[in-house]
VOPAGU-2260 file (C-alpha; in pm, 1 decimal, decimal comma):
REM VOPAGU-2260
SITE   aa  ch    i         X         Y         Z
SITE  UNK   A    0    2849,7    -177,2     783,4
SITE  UNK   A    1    3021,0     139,8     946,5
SITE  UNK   A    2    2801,5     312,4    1143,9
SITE  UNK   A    3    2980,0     632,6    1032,4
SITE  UNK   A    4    2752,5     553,6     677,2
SITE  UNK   A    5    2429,3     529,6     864,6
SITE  UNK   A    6    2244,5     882,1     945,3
SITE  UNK   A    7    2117,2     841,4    1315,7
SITE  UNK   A    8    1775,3     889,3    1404,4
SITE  UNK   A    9    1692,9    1166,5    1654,9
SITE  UNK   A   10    1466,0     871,0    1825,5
SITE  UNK   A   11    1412,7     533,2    1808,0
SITE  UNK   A   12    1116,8     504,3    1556,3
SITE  UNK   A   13     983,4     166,8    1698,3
SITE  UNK   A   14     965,9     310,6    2075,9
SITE  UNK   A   15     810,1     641,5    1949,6
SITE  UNK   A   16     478,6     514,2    1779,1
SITE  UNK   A   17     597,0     623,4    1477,9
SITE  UNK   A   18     568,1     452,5    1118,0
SITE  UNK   A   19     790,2     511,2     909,2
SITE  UNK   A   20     983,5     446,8     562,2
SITE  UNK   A   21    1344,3     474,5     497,5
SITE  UNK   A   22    1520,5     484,8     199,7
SITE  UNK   A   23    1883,0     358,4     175,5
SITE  UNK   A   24    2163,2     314,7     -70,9
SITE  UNK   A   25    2452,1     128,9    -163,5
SITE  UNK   A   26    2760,7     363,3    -207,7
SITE  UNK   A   27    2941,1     136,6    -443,4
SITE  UNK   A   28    2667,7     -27,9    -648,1
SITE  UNK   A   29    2365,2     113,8    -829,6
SITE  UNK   A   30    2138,6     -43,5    -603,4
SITE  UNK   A   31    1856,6     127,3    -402,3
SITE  UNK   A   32    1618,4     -18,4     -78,6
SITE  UNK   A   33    1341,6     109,0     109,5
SITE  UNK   A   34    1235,6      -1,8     496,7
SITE  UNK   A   35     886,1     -20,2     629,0
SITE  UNK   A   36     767,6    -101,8     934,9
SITE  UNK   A   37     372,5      17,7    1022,2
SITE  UNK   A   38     251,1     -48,8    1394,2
SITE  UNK   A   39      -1,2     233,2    1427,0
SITE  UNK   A   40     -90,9     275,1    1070,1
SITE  UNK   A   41    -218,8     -50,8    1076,2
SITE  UNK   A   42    -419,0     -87,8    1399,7
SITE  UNK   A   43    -572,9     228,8    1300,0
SITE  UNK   A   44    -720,8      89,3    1019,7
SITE  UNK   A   45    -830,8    -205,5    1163,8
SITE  UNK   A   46    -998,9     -31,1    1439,4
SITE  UNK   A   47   -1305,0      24,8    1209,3
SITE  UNK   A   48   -1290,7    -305,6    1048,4
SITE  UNK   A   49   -1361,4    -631,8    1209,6
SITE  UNK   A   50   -1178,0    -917,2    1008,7
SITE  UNK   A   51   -1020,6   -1233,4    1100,0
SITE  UNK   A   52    -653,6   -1285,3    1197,6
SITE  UNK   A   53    -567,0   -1421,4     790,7
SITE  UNK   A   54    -739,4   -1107,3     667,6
SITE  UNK   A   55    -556,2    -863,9     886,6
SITE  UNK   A   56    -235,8   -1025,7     822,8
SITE  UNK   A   57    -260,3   -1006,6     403,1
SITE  UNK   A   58    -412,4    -693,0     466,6
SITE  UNK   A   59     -92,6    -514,6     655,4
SITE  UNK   A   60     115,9    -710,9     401,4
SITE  UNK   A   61     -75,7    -530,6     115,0
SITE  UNK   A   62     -32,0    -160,6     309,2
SITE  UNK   A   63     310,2    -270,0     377,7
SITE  UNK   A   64     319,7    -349,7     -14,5
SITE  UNK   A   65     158,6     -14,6    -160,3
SITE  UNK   A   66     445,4     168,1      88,5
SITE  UNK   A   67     722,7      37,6     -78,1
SITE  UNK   A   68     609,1      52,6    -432,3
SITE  UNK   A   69     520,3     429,0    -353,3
SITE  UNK   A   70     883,3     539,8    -286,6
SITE  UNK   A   71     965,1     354,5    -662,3
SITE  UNK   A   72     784,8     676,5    -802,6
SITE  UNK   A   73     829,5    1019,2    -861,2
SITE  UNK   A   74     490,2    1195,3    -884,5
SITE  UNK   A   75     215,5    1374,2    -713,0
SITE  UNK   A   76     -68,3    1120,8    -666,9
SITE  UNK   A   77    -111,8     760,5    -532,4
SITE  UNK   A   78     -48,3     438,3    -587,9
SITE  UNK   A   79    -302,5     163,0    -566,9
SITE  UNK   A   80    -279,2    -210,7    -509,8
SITE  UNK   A   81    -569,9    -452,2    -552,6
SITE  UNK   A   82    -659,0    -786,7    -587,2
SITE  UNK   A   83    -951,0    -973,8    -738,1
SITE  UNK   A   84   -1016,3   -1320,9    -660,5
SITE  UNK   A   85   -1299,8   -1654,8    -623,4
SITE  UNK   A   86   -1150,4   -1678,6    -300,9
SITE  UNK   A   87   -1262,7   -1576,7      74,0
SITE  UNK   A   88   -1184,4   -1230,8      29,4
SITE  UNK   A   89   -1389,8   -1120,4    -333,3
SITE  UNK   A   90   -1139,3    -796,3    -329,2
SITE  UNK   A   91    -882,9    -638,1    -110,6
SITE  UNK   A   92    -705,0    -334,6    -173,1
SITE  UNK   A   93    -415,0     -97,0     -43,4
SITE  UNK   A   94    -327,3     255,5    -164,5
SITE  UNK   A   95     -70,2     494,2     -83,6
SITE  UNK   A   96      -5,4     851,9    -154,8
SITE  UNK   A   97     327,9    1059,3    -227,8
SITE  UNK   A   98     290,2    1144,7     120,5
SITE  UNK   A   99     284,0     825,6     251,7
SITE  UNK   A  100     -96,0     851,9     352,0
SITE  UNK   A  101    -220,3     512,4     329,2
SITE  UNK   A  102    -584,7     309,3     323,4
SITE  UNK   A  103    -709,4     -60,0     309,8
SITE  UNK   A  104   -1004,7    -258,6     285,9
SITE  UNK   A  105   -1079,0    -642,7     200,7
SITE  UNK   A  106   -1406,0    -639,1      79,8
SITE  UNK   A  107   -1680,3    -911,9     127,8
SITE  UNK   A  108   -1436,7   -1048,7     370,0
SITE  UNK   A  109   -1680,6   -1113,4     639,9
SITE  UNK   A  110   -1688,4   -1551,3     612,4
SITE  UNK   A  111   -1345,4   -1566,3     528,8
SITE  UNK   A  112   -1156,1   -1789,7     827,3
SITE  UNK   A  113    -813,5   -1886,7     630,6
SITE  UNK   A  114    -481,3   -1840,0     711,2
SITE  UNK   A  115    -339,2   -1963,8     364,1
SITE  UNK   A  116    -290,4   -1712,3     110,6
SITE  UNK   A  117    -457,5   -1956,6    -162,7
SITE  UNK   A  118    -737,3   -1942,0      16,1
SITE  UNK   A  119    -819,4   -1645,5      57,3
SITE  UNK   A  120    -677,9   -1502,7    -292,1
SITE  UNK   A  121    -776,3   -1864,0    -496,4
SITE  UNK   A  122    -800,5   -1776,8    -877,0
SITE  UNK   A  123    -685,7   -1435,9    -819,8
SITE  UNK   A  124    -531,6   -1115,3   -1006,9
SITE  UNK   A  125    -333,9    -853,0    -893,8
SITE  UNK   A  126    -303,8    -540,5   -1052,3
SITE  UNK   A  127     -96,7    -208,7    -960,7
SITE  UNK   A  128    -254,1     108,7   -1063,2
SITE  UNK   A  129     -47,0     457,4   -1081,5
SITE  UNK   A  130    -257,6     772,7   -1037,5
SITE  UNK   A  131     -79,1    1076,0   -1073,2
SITE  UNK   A  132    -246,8    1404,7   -1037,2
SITE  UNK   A  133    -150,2    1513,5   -1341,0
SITE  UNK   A  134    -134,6    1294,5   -1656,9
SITE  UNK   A  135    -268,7     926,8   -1761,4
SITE  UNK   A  136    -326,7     680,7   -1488,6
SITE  UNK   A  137     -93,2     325,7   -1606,4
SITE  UNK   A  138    -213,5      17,3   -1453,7
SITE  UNK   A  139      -8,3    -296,1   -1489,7
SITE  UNK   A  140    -173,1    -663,3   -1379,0
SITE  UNK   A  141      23,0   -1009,8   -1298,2
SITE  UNK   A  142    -193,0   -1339,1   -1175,3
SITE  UNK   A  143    -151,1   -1427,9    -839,2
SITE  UNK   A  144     -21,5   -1757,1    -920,9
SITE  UNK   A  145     241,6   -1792,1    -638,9
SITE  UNK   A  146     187,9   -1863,1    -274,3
SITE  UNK   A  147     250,0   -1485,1    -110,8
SITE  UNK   A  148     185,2   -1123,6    -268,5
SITE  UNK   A  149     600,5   -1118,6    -234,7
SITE  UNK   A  150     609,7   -1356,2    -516,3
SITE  UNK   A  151     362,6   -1208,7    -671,0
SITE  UNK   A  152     446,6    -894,4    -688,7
SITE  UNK   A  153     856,4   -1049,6    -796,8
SITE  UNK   A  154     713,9   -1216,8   -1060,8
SITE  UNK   A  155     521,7    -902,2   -1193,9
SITE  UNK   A  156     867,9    -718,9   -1155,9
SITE  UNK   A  157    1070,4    -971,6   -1415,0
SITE  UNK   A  158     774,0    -983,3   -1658,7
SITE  UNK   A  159     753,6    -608,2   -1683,9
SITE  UNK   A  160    1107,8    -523,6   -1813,1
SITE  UNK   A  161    1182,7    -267,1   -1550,1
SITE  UNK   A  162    1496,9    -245,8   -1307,4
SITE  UNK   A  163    1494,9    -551,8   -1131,7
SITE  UNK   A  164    1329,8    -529,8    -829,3
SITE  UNK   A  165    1220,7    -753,8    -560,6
SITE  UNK   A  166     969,9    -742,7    -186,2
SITE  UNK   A  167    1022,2    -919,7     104,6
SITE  UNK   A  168     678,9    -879,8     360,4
SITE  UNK   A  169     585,7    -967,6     698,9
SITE  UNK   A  170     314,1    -879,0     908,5
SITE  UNK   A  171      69,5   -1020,8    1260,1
SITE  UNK   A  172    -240,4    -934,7    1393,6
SITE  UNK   A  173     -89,8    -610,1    1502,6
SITE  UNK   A  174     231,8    -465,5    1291,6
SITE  UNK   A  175     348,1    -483,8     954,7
SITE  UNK   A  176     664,5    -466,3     741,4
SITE  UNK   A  177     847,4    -459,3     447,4
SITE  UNK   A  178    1189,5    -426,0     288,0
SITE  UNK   A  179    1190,0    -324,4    -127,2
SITE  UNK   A  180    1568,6    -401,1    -279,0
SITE  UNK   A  181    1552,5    -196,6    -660,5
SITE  UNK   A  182    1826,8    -204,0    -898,0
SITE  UNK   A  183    1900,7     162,1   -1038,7
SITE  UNK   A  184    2035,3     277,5   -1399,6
SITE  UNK   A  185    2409,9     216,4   -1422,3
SITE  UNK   A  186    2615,5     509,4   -1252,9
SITE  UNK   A  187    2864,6     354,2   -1032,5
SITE  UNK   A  188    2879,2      48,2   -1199,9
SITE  UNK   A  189    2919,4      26,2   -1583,2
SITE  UNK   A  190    3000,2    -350,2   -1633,8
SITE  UNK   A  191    2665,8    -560,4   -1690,7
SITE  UNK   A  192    2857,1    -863,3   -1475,2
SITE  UNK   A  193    2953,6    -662,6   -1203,9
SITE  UNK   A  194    2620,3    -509,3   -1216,4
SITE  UNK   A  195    2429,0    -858,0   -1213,8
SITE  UNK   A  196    2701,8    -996,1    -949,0
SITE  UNK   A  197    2607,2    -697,2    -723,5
SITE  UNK   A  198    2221,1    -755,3    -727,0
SITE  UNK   A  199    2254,1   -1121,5    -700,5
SITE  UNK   A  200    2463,4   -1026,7    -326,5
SITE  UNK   A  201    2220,4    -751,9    -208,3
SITE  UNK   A  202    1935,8    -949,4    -309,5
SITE  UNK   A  203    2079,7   -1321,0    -131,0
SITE  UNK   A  204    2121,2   -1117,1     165,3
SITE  UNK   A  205    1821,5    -958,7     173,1
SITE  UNK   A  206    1638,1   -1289,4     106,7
SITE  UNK   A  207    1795,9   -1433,0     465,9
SITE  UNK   A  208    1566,9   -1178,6     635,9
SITE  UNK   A  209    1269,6   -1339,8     893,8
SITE  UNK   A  210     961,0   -1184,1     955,2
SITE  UNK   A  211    1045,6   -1141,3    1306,0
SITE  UNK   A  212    1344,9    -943,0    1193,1
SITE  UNK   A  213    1123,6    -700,5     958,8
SITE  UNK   A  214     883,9    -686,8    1229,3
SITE  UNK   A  215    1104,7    -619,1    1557,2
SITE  UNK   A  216    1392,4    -455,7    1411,0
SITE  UNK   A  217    1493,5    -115,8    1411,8
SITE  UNK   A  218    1630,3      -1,9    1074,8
SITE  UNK   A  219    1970,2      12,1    1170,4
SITE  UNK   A  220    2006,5    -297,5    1349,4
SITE  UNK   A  221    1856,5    -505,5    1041,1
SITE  UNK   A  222    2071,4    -326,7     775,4
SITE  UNK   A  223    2352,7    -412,1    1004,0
SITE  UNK   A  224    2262,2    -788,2    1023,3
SITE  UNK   A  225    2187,2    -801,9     637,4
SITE  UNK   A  226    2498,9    -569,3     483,2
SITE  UNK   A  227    2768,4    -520,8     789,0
SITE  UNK   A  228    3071,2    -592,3     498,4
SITE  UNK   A  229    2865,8    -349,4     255,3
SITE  UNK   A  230    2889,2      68,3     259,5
SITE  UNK   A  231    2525,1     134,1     296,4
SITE  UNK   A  232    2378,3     521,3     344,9
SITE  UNK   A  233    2059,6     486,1     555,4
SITE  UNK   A  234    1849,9     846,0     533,2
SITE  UNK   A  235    1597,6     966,7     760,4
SITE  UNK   A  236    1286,9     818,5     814,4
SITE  UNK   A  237     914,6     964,2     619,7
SITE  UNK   A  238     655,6     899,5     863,3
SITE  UNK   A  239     358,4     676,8     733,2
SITE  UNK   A  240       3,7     683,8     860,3
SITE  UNK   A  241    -356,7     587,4     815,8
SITE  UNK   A  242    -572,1     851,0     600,0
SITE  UNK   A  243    -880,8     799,4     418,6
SITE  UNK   A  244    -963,0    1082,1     149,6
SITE  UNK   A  245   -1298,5    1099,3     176,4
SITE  UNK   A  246   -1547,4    1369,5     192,1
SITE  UNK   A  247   -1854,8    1529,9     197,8
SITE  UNK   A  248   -1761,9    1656,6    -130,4
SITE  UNK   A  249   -1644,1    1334,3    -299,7
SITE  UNK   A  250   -1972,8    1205,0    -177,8
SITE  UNK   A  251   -2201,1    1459,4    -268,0
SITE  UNK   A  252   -1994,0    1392,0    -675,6
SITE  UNK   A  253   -2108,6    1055,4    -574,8
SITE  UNK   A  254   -2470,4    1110,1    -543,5
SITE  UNK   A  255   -2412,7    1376,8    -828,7
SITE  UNK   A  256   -2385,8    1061,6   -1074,4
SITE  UNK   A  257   -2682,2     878,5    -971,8
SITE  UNK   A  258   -3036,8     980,1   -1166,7
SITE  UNK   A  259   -3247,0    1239,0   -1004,5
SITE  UNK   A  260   -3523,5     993,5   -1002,5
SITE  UNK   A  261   -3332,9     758,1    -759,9
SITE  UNK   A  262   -3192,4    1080,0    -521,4
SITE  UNK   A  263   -3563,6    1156,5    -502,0
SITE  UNK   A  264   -3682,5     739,0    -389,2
SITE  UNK   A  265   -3414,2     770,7    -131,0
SITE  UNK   A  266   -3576,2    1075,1      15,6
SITE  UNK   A  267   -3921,3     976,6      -9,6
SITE  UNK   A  268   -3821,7     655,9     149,1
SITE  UNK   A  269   -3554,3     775,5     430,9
SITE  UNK   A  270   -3593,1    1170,3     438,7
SITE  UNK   A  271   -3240,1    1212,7     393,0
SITE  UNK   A  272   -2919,1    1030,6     200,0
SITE  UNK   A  273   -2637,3     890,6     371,4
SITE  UNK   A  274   -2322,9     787,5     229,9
SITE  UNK   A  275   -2087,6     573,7     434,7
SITE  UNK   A  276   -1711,0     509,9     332,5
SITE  UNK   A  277   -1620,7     159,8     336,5
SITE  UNK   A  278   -1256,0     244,1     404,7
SITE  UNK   A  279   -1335,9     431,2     750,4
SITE  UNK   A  280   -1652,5     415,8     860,3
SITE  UNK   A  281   -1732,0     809,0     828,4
SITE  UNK   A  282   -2088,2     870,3     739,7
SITE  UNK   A  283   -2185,3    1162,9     542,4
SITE  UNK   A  284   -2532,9    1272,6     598,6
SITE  UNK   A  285   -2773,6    1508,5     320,4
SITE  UNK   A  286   -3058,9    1658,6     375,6
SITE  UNK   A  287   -3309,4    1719,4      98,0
SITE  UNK   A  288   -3213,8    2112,6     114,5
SITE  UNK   A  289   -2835,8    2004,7      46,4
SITE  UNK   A  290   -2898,7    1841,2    -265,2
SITE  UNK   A  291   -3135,7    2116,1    -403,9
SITE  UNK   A  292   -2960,6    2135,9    -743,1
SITE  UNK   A  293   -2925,0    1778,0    -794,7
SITE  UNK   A  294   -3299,4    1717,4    -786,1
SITE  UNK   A  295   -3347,7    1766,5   -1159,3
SITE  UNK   A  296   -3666,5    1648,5   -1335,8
SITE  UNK   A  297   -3443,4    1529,8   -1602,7
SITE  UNK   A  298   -3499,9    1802,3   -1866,7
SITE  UNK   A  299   -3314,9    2075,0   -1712,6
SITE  UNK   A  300   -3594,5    2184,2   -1426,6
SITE  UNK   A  301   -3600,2    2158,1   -1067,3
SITE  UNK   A  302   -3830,9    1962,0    -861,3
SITE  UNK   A  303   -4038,2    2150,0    -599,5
C-alpha cells in the first residue's frame, strides 16, 4: 500500500488515549472497511461494573460490534445490539449512536465464570435494532448458533440479502477492537466476477488478521500488513467514547408510567424515589414535592 494513499494522523491515536473509528476504501473496487480500536471507552464502562474476565471480554467485543455496524448507516439515532440467552449472562447489550457515543451492560451476569462464548450465550438470540430519530425503528434477529458474535453476526449478514459484509473482533480485559470489510453498490466495478473476485481478496486478507494485531496496531500499520499490493484511502479517525443517555428526565417519564398508587407506596415506605441506571451507576433522586403532578388519585385529582 503507498503511503501517499493513506491520510496521516496528526497523532498517533493509540499513544493519545484516544478511541477511535476509521473508515477506509478501496480505490479500485467497490469495497468499503471501518477500524476500531476502544481502550478508554471500554475501561470506562467497566469502571462501574464488576464482571468477570469472559464477561468483559464479550462485552468489549459487543461495543466493538455496535461501532462498526454504526458507520454501515446513515441516520440520526442509534444502533443497538443485544443478546438473549439460557446461558450465564440472561442478556447483554451494546448500543451506539451516530456520534459514536457508546453504552454496555450484561445483565444478571453476576455468577457467570466462563470464558467460552457457548457458555455464556448457550441457546441464545441476537438481534440488531435500528433507531433513528426520525421514522420506524427495523430490528433484524439471527440465532447465535456459531461459536463467536463474528460468526454470528456473518451469518446474519448472508441471510439478510444485503451487501455482503463481514466482522472480525478482538478484545482483553482491558481494550477492544474491530475491523468491518462491506461490499458497496457497483461503481468502479461493473462485472459481477470481478466484483465477487475482489471481495473474496479483501475479505481472505482481512480474515489473516490476529487479535493481537486488531488490538496493538495502529491503523496504518495493520492496513499495511493486510493490503500493501492494494490502493487503499484511509480517512481520519471519529473519536469513540463511553456515554450513557440517561436523565433525570428520562427517569422522571419512567416513574411517569408507573400507577399513582405505587409512586405513593414508594413514598410512604422510603420518603423519596430513586431511580438508578443500570448502564452507569447514576442515581436520580425525587422528592415527594418533585413528583407533585404525578400523584394522581386516578380520576383526574391530586392527592394532598
Amino acid at each position: 500500500m503507498d503511503d501517499s494513499t493513506l491520510m496521516t494522523d496528526t497523532a498517533d491515536t493509540r499513544d493519545t488515549g484516544t478511541d477511535y473509528s476509521r473508515r477506509f476504501l478501496f480505490d479500485d473496487a467497490d469495497i468499503r472497511g471501518e477500524l476500531v480500536q476502544l481502550d478508554r471507552t471500554l475501561a470506562d464502562l467497566l469502571a462501574v461494573h464488576q464482571y468477570a474476565p469472559g464477561v468483559c471480554r464479550l462485552l468489549g467485543e459487543f461495543l466493538a460490534a455496535a461501532t462498526l455496524l454504526s458507520t454501515t448507516l446513515k441516520f440520526e439515532g442509534r444502533l443497538v445490539l443485544q443478546a438473549r440467552s439460557e446461558g450465564e449472562i440472561p442478556l447483554l447489550m451494546a448500543e451506539c449512536s451516530d456520534q459514536l457515543l457508546v453504552r454496555g451492560i450484561a445483565r444478571g451476569a453476576q455468577h457467570a465464570t466462563s470464558e467460552a462464548f457457548t457458555q455464556l450465550l448457550a441457546g441464545g438470540v441476537l438481534a440488531i435494532t435500528v433507531e433513528p430519530l426520525r421514522g420506524k425503528p427495523y430490528q433484524g434477529i439471527v440465532p447465535l448458533s456459531e461459536n463467536s458474535l463474528a460468526a454470528s453476526l456473518d451469518a446474519y449478514f448472508e441471510q439478510s440479502e444485503q451487501l455482503q459484509t463481514r466482522l472480525w473482533l478482538a478484545s482483553d480485559e482491558r481494550q477492544a477492537a474491530g475491523l468491518l470489510l462491506q461490499q458497496l453498490p457497483a461503481q468502479l466495478q461493473r462485472s459481477a466476477e470481478e466484483r465477487a473476485r475482489q471481495w473474496q481478496h479483501a475479505s481472505t486478507l482481512a480474515a489473516t488478521v490476529s487479535s493481537d494485531e486488531l488490538l496493538q496496531l495502529p491503523a496504518e500499520t495493520l492496513l499495511h500488513r493486510l493490503y500493501h499490493e492494494d490502493p487503499v484511502r484511509l480517512f481520519d479517525p471519529r473519536a469513540v467514547r463511553f456515554h450513557c443517555s440517561c436523565s433525570e428526565q428520562r427517569s422522571r417519564s419512567a416513574l411517569a408510567a408507573l400507577p399513582p398508587h405505587e409512586l405513593e407506596d414508594i413514598l410512604a415506605e422510603q420518603g423519596h424515589i430513586a431511580v438508578d441506571c443500570e448502564f452507569c451507576n447514576q442515581q436520580y433522586r425525587f422528592e415527594r414535592e418533585a413528583l407533585y403532578d404525578l400523584l394522581a388519585d386516578g380520576r383526574g385529582g391530586t392527592v394532598h
